[in-house]
N, C-alpha and C positions, 0 to 999 in steps of 0.2 A: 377100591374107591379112594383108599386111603391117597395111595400113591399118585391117582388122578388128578388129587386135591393139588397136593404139593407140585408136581408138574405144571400144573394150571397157574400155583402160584408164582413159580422160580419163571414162566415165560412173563407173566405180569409184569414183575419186578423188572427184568431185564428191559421190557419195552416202555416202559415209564421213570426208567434210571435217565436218558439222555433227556427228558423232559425234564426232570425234577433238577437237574444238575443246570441247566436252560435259567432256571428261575428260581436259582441260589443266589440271597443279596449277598455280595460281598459286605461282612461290615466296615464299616468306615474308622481310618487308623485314630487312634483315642490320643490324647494329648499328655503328653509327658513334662513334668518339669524338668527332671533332671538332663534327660535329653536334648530340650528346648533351650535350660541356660548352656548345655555343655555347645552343642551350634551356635549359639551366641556367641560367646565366650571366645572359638575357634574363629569366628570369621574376622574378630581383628588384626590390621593388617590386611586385609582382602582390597582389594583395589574397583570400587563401584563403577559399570560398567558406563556408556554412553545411553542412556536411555531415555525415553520420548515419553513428556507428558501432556496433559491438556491443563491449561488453569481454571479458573471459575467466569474467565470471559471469552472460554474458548481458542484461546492463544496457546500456540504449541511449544511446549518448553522441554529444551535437554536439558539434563541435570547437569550434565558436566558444561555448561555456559553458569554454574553456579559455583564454578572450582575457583580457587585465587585467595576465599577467606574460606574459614570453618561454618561447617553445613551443620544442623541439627535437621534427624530427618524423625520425625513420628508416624508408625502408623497405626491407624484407626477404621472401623468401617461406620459408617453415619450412621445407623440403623441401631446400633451399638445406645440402649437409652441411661446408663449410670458409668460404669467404671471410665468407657473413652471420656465423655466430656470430663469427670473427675479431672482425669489422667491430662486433656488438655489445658483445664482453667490452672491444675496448678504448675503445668511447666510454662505458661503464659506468665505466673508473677515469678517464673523463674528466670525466664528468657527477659524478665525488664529488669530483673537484679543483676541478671550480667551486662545487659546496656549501658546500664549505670554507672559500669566498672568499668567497661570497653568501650566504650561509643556505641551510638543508635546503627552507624553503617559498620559493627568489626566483624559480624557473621552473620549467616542467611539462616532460615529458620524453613524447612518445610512439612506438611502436614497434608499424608498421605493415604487416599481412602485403599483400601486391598480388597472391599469387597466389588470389582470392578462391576458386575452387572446391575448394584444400586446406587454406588458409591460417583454419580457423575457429576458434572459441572454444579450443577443446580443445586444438587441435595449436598456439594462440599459447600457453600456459599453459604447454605443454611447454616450447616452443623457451625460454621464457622463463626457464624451473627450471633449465635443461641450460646457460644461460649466465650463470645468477645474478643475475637483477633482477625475480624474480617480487617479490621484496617490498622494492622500493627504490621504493615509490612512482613506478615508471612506470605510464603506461597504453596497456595492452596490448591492439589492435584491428583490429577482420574488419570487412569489410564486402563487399556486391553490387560487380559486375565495371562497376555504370553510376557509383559514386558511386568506386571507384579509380580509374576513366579522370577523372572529373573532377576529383580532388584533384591524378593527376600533371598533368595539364594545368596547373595551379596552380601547382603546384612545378617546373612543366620537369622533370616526371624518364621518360625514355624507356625502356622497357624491351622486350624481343622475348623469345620461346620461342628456345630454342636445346635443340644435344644437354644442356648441363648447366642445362639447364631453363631460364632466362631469363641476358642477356646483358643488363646496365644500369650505368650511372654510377652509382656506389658516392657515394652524397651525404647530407649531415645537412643538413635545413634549417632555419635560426634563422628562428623567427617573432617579430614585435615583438607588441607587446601591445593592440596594433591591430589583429592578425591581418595583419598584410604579411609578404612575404619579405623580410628584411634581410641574410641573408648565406646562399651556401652552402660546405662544408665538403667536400674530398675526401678519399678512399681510404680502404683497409684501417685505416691506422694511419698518425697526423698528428700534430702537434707541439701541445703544450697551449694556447700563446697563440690557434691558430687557429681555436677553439671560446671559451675562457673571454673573451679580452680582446673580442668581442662581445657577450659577454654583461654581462660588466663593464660594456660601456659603456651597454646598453638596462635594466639594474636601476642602475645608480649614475648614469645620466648623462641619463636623460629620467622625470624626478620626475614622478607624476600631479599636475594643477593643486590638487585637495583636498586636498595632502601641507599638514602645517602647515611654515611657512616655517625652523623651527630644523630640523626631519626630513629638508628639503630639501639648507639647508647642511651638514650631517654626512656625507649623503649626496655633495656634492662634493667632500668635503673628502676622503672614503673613496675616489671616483676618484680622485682627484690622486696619494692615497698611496699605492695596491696595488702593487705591483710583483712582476712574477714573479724567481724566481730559478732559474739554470735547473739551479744546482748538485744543488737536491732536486727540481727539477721542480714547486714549488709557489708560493704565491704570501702574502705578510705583508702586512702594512701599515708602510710607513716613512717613519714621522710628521718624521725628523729636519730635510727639507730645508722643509717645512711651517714645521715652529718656527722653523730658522733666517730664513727669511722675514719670522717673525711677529718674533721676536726684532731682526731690522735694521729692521722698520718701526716698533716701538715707541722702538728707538735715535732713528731717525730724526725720530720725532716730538714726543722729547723735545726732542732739539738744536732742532727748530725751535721748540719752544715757549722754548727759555731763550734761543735767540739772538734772537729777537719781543720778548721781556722786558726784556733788556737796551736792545735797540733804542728801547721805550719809557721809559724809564728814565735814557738816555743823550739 
């Protein structure tokens, strides 16, 4: 009887094995940081592909019609109720502390939802309102679940569903005007030089070759001189150690022009 049992059992098993295996959930891959910064990390350098998006009035935008100055690209999903807005109110007084240092037109700013199936026109324009930069000249963009997976690929930026909806490296990434990755930027809230002085350096420090040559040099001269201060948290221009430069080279080249004189003279 004994053996009947067990027979009875091992045919059970066998015919409710391809059933049970049927309706095995895969679980879902967990979020790693070190992983997450190390992609990060790796994709600078990566060259961001040609990709199609929608803005908040339904207007079709490539990214790469956004190449020629330095890109900041953010992403976030709307739905997202505390770290994204954090995450975008404070790169908003970020993004006007570099204006203030480069001009209102020296880089593009865009702010991108990745959770495509809620993340549409409508509900960016919100997120947008409710954190104040619907009208600071960013651009505001949705796109299909095939062209997000290809931009993070782009950007190294990783992200998983979790219970608070997605689980991702909190990243701003500067684009050069090439359309390359040039720097990426972490967390919630980060210190001003570690957004602006890249940016500084890809508007003051790599002139297009059709700049005319005086545009050029003002432009170096304007690197050289920036300096943040970090008592206001802002950033001048301080021409003085410039002049004094200019002012011991001029010294300098008088003395050699009158000690030559004499020399010829004597």
């Amino acid at each position: 009887m004994r053996h009947i049992t067990l027979i009875c059992g091992f045919i059970l098993h066998m015919a409710l094995s391809p059933l049970a295996q049927a309706y095995t959930v895969t679980p879902e891959p967990a979020f790693d940081y070190d992983t997450a910064l190390a992609t990060s990390q790796a994709a600078v350098g990566n060259s961001v592909g040609v990709h199609r998006f929608t803005d908040i009035d339904g207007n079709p935008v490539r990214l790469d019609r956004l190449r020629g100055k330095p890109l900041l690209v953010s992403m976030i999903f709307t739905s997202c109720y505390q770290i994204c807005p954090m995450t975008t109110r404070h790169l908003a007084s970020m993004v006007e502390k570099a204006r203030d240092a480069l001009g209102v037109d020296s880089f593009n700013v865009a702010l991108i939802g990745f959770d495509s199936a809620v993340d549409t026109p409508d509900a960016m324009r919100f997120f947008a309102s409710k954190q104040g930069v619907y009208d600071r000249g960013w651009h505001l963009l949705s796109a299909d679940a095939q062209t997000i997976e290809a931009l993070s690929r782009d950007l190294g930026f990783l992200y998983y569903p979790s219970s608070n909806g997605f689980d991702h490296l909190i990243q701003t990434s500067i684009i050069d005007a090439e359309g390359r990755v040039y720097r990426q930027v972490y967390g919630q809230v980060f210190d001003t030089p570690l957004l602006v002085d890249p940016l500084i350096e890809l508007v003051l420090g790599r002139s297009p070759p059709e700049q005319p040559l005086l545009a050029n040099l003002v432009n170096r001269i304007k690197l050289f001189c920036t300096t943040y201060d970090p008592q206001r948290d802002g950033y001048y221009l301080d021409y003085s150690l410039f002049l004094g430069m200019l002012i011991g080279a001029t010294i300098i080249a008088i003395g050699g022009t009158v000690v030559v004189r004499g020399m010829r003279h004597g």
